[in-house]
C-alpha positions in Angstrom: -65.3 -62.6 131.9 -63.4 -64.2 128.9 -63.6 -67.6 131.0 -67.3 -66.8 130.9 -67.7 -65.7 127.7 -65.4 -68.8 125.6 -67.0 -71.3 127.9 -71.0 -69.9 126.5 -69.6 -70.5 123.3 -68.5 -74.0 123.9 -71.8 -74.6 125.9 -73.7 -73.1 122.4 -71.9 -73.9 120.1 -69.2 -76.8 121.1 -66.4 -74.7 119.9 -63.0 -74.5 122.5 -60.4 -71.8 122.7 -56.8 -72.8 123.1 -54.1 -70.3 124.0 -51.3 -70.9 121.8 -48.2 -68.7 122.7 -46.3 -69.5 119.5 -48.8 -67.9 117.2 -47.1 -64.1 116.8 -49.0 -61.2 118.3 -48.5 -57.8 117.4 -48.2 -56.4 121.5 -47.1 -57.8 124.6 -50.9 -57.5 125.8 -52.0 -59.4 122.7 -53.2 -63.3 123.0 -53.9 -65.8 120.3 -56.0 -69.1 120.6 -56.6 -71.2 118.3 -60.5 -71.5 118.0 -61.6 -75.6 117.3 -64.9 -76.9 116.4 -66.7 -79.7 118.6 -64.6 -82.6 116.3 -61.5 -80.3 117.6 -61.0 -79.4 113.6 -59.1 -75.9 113.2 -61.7 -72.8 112.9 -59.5 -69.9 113.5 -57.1 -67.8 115.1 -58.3 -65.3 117.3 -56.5 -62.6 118.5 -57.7 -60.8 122.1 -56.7 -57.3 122.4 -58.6 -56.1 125.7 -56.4 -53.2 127.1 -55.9 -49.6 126.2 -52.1 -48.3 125.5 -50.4 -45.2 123.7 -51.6 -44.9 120.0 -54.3 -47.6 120.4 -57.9 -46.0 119.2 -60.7 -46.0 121.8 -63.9 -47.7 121.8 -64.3 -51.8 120.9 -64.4 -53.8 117.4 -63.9 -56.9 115.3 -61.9 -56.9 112.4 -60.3 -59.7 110.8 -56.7 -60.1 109.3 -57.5 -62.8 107.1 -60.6 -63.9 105.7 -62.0 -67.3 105.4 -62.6 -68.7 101.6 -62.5 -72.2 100.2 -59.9 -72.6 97.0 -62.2 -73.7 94.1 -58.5 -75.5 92.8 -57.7 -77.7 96.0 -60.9 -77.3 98.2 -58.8 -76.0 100.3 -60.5 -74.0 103.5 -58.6 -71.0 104.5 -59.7 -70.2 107.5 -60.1 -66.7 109.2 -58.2 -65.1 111.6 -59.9 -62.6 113.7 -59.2 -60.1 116.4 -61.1 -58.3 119.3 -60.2 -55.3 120.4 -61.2 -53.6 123.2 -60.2 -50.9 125.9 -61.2 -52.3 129.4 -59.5 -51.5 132.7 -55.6 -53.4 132.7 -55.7 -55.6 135.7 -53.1 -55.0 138.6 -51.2 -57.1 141.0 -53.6 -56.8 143.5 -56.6 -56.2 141.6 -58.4 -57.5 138.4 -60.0 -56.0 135.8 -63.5 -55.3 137.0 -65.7 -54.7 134.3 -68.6 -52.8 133.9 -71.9 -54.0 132.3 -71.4 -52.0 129.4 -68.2 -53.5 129.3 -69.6 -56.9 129.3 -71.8 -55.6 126.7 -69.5 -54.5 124.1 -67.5 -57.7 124.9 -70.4 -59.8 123.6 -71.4 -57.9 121.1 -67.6 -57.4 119.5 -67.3 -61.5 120.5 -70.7 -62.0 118.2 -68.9 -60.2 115.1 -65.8 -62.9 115.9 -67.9 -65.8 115.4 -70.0 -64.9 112.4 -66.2 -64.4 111.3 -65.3 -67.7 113.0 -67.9 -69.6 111.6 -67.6 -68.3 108.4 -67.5 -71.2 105.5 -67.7 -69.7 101.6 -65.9 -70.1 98.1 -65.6 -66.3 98.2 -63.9 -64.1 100.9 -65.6 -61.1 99.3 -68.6 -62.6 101.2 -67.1 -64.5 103.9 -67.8 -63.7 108.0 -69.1 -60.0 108.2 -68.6 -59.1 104.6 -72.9 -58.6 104.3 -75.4 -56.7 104.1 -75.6 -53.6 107.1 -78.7 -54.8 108.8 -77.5 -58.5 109.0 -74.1 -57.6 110.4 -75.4 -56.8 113.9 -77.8 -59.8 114.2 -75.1 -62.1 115.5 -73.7 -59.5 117.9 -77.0 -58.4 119.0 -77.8 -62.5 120.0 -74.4 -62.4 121.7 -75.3 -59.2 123.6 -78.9 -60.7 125.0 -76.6 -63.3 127.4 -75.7 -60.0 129.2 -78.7 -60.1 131.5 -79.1 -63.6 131.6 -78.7 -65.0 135.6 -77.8 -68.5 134.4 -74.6 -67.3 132.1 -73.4 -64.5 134.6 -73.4 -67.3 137.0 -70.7 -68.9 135.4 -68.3 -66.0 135.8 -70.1 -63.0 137.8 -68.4 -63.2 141.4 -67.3 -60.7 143.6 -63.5 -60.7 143.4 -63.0 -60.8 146.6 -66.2 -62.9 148.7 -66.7 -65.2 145.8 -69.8 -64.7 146.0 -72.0 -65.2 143.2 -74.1 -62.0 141.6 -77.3 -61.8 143.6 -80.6 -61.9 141.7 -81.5 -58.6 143.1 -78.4 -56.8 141.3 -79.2 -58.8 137.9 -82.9 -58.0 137.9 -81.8 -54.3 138.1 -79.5 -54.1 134.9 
């Protein structure tokens, strides 16, 4: 599903994820990528954070550690770093995580908040990624969220995990 979801984000918007082991994560579960634009300029860090452990909240959100701005001194652009958190289903040896729709949901939805974070470019970090007003705040998670029910982006990623076989028409056209 992450494969799935970073590659409709390339396909949209030309951006590429990079893991980058080096970056410092705050758990073991925790991965950082490096998020670069279609020139392959930085963007951001983002942090993944997709499975449930002692002390972690439940539920699913964005939140960012560091805030984009542009230094009216240098020009400088500090870009943001941002994290998604989740609490799906840890994946075993012999199985992987199978998520739900409403998993897959709140994985697009929380993955729109990233990128209004990851797209983020203003003088003021007051202001900067989702740091507006309430009822523009969901509009890029609610975009995000639409790709759900779409056949042609589930068939990029949707396959049974054991046949291969690609989600049938019938099962989309009943979520």
């Amino acid at each position: 599903v992450k494969e799935g979801v970073f590659g409709l984000a390339t396909r949209l918007y030309g951006i590429t994820f990079r893991k980058n082991s080096e970056i410092p994560v705050y758990h073991p579960d925790v991965d950082a990528y490096e998020v670069l634009d279609k020139d392959g300029s930085f963007l951001a860090v983002l942090y993944t954070d997709f499975h449930p452990r002692a002390g972690k909240r439940a539920g699913a959100w964005m939140t960012s550690f560091k805030g984009q701005w542009i230094d009216d001194q240098t020009g400088e652009n500090s870009r943001p770093h941002i994290t998604l958190v989740m609490n799906f289903t840890k994946p075993t040896e012999s199985k992987p995580a199978l998520l739900t729709f409403d998993e897959v949901n709140a994985f697009l939805h929380e993955f729109g908040h990233g990128l209004h974070g990851i797209f983020a470019n203003t003088h003021y970090e007051s202001l900067s990624g989702t740091s507006v007003y309430r009822d523009f705040v969901e509009l890029p998670s609610q975009i995000m969220e639409n790709f759900a029910v779409e056949k042609d982006f589930l068939s990029t990623f949707a396959k049974h995990y054991q046949t291969g076989e690609i989600i049938p028409d019938t099962l989309v056209q009943r979520i």
